[in-house]
Backbone bond lengths (Angstrom), bond angles and torsions (degrees), N, CA, C in turn:
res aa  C-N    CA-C-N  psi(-1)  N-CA   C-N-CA  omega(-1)  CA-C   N-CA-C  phi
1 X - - - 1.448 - - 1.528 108.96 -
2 X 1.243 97.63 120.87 2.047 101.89 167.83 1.623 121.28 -63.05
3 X 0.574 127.28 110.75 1.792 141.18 166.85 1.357 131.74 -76.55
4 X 1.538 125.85 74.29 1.446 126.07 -153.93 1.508 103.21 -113.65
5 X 0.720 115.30 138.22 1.187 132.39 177.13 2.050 139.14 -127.89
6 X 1.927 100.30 104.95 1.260 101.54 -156.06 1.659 108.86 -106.09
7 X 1.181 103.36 115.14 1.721 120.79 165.80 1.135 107.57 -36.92
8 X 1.878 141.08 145.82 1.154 129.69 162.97 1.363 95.14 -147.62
9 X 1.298 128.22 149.32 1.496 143.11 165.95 1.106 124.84 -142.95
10 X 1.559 117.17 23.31 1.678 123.16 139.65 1.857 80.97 112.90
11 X 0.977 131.54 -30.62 1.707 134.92 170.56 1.211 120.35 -37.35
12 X 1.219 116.27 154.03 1.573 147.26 172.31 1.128 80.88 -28.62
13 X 1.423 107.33 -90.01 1.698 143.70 -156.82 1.231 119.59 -34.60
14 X 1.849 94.87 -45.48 1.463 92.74 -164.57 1.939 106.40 -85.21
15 X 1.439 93.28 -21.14 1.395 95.86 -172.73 2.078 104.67 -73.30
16 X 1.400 116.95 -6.61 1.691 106.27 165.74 1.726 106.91 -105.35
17 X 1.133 98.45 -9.00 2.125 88.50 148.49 1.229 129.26 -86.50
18 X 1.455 109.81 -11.23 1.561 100.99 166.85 1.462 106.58 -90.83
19 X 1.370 117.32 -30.01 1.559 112.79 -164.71 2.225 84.70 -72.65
20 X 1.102 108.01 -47.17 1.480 97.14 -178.72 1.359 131.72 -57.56
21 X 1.241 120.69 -16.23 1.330 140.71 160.30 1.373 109.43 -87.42
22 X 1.122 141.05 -6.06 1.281 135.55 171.99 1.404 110.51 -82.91
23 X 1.534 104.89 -38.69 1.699 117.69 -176.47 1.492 101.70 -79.41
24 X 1.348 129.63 -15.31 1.626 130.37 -178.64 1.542 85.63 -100.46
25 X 1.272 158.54 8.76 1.369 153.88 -166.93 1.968 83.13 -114.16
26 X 1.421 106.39 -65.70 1.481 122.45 -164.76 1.850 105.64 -53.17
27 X 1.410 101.45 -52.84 1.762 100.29 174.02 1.753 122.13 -69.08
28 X 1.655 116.78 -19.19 1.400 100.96 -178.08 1.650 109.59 -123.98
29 X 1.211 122.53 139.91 1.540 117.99 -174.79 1.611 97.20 -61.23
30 X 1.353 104.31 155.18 1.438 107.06 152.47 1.350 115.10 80.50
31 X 1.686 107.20 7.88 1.582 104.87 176.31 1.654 110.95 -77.59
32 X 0.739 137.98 126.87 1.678 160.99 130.10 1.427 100.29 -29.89
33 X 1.425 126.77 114.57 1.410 117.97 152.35 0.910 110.83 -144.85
34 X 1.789 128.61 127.83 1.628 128.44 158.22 1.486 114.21 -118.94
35 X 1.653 102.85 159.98 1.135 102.92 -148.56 2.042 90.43 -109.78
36 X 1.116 116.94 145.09 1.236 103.57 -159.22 2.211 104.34 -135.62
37 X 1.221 82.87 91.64 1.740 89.76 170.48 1.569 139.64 -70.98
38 X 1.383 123.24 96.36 2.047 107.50 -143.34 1.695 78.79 -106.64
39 X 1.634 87.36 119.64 1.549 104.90 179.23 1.892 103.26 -94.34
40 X 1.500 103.13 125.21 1.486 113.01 -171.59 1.234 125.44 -77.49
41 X 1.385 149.82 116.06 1.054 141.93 -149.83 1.541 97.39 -75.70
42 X 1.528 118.72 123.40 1.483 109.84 167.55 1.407 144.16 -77.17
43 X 1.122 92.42 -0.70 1.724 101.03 154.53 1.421 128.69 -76.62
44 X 1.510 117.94 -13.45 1.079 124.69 144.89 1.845 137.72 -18.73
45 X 1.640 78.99 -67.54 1.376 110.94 177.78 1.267 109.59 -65.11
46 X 1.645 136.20 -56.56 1.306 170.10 151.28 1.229 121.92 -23.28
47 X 0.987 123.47 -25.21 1.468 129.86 -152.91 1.630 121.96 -70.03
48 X 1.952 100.85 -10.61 1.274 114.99 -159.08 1.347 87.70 -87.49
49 X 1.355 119.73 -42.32 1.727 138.77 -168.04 1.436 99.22 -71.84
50 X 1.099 141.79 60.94 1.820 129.34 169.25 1.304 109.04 -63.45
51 X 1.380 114.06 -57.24 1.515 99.78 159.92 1.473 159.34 12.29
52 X 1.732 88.88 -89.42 0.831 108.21 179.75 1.667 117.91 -77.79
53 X 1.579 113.77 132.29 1.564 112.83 176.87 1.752 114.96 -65.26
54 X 1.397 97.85 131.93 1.175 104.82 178.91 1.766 115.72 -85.56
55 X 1.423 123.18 138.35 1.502 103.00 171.26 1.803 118.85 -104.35
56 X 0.762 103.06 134.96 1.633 116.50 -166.33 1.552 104.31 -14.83
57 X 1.022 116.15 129.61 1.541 106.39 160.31 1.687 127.00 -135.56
58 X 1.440 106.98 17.76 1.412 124.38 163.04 1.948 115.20 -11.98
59 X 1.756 83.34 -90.69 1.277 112.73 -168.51 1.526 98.17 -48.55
60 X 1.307 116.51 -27.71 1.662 117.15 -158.61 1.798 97.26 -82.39
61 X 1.296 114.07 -46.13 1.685 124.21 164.57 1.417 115.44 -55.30
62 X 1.240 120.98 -37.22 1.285 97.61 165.35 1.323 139.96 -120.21
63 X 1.463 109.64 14.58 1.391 130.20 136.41 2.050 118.28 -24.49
64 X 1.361 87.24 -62.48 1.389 129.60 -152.16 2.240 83.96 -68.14
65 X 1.486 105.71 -76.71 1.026 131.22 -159.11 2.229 85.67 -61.33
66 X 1.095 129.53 -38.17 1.644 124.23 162.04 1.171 126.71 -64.00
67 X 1.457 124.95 -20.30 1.335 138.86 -160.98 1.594 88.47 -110.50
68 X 1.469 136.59 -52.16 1.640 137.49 164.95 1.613 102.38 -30.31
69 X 1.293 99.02 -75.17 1.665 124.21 -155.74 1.849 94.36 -60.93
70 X 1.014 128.19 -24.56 1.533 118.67 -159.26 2.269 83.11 -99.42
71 X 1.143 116.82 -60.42 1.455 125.71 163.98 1.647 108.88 -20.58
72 X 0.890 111.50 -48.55 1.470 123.78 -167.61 1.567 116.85 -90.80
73 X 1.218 99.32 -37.16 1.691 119.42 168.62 1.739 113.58 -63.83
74 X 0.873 99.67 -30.21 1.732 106.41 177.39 1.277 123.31 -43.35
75 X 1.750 128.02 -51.03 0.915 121.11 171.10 1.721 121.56 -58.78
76 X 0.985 113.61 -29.84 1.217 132.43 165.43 1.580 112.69 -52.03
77 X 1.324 125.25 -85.44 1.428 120.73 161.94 1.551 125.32 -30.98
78 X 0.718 122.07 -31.51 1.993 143.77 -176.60 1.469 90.09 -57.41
79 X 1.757 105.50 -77.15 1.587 107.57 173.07 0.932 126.70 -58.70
80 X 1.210 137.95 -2.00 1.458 141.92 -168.12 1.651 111.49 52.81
81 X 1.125 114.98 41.51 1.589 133.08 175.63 2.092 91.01 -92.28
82 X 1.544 87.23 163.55 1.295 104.66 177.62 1.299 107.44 -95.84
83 X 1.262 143.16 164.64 1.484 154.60 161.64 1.250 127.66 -137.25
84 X 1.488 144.66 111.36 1.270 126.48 -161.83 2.086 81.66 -98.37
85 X 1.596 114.65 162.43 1.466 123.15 -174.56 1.561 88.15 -125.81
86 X 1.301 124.52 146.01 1.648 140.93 165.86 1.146 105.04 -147.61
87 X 1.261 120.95 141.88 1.662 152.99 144.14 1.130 126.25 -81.23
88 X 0.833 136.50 102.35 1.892 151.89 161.55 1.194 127.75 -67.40
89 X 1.379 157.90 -160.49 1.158 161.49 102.54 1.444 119.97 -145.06
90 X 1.724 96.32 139.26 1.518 100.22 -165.52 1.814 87.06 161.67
91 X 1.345 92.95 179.93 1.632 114.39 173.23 1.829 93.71 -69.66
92 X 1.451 96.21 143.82 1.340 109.32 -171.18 1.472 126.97 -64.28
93 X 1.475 116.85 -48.90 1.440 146.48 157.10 1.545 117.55 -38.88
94 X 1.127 87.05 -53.03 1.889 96.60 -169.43 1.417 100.40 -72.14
95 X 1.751 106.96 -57.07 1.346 97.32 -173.98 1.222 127.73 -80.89
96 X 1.065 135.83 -16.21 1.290 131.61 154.06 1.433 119.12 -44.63
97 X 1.162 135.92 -54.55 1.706 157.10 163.17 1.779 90.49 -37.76
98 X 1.219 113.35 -76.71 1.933 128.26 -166.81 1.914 82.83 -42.80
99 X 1.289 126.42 -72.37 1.174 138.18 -144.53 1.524 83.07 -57.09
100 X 1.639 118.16 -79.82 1.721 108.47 -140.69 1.818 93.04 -59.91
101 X 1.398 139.90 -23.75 1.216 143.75 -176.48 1.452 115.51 -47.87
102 X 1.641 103.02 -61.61 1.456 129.66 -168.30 1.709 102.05 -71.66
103 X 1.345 101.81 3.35 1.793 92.30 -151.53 1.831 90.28 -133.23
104 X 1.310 127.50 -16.39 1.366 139.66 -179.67 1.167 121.87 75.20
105 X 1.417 110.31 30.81 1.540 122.45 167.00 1.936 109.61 -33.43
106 X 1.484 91.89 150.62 1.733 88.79 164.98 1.492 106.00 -128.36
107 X 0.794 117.85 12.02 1.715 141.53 -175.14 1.314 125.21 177.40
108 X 1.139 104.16 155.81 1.862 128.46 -154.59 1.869 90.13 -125.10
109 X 0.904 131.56 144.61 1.575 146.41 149.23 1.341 132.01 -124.11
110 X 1.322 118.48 96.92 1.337 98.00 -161.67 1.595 101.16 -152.82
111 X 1.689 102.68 153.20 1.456 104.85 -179.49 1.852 124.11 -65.75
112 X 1.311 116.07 158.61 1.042 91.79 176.98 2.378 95.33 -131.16
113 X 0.988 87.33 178.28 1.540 99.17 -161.39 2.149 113.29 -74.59
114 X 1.802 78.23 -16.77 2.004 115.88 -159.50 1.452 101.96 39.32
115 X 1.421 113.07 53.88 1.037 98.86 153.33 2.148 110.56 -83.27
116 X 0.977 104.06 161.50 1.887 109.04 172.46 1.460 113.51 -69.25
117 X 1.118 104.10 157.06 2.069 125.67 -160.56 1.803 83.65 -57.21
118 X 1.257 129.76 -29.97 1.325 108.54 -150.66 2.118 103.01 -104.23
119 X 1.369 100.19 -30.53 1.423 100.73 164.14 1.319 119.82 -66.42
120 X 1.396 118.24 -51.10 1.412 128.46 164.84 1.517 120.11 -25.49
121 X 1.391 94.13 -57.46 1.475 98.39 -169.01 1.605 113.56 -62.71
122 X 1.642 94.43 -43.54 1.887 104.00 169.66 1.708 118.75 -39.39
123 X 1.820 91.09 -60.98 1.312 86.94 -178.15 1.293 124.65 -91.25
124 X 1.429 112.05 20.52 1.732 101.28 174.48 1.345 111.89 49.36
125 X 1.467 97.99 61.71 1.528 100.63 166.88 1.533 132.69 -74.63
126 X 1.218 163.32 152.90 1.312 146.29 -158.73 1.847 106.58 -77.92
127 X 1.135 92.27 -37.44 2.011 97.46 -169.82 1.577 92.73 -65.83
128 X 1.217 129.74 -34.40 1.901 130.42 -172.91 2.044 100.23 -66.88
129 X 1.316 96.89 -49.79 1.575 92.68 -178.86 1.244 115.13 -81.70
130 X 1.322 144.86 1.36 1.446 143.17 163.36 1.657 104.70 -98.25
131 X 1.058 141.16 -37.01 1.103 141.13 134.49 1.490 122.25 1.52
132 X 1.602 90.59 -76.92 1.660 120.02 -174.19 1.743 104.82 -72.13
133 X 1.428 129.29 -18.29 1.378 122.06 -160.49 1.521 100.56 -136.19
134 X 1.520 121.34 -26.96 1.682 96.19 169.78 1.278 112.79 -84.39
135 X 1.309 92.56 167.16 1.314 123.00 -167.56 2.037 110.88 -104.77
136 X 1.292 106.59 22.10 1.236 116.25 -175.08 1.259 94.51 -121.76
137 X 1.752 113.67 -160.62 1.445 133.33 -172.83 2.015 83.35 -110.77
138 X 1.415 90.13 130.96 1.580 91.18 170.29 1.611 109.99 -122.82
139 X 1.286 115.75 136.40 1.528 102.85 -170.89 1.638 83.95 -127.43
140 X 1.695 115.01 160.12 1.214 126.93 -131.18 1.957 97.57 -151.46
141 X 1.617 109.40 83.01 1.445 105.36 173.67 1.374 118.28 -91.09
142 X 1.532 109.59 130.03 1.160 125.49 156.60 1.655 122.91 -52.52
């Protein structure tokens, strides 16, 4: 059984790697696909502001990260294909890479931003560091 595994973050992008993995789910028996939402810790972002009080935003992340994952799942339901949905949290890159690894992915699907090899690299885009750190075949929709 193939084991693919597609990143989503509510995007353009990511939402025609799932519909494209749905149609690679629909043409081969036995594809495995989950769809995998990596919710960012916001203190991340925050960290400069100690200060300032933060107000909860849990429920609001994973609101957000059910409402992505079900969006994205659609093409999937349409065909009457199966989809397993997961939530993560962590840096986006890494964990995505740790996850399909820890989990025996044989493929990665995932949108990418198109930005070029040399902006990418500046901005540390997420598709450049899963790229660079799984250990699978990662294929990369525009």
């Amino acid at each position: 059984m193939t084991k693919i595994l597609v990143p989503v973050d509510g995007s353009e992008n990511a939402l025609r790697a799932a519909a494209f993995a749905a149609g690679m789910a629909a043409q081969c028996a036995g594809v495995q696909v989950t769809l995998l939402h990596v919710i960012v810790p916001v203190e991340k972002y925050l960290k400069f502001f100690t200060d300032v009080p933060m107000p909860p935003m849990e429920d609001d992340l994973q609101k957000y990260a059910a409402d992505t994952l079900a969006e994205a799942a659609a093409p999937f339901v349409n065909a009457g294909l199966r989809v397993d949905k997961q939530i993560a949290d962590g840096d986006p890159g890494p964990t995505i890479a740790r996850y399909a690894g820890d989990n025996g992915f044989d493929q990665i699907v995932m949108g990418t931003r198109g930005l070029g090899d040399l902006k990418g690299l500046i901005l540390g885009s997420v598709s450049h560091q899963v790229m660079h750190l799984a250990k699978c075949a990662v294929t990369l929709v525009k």
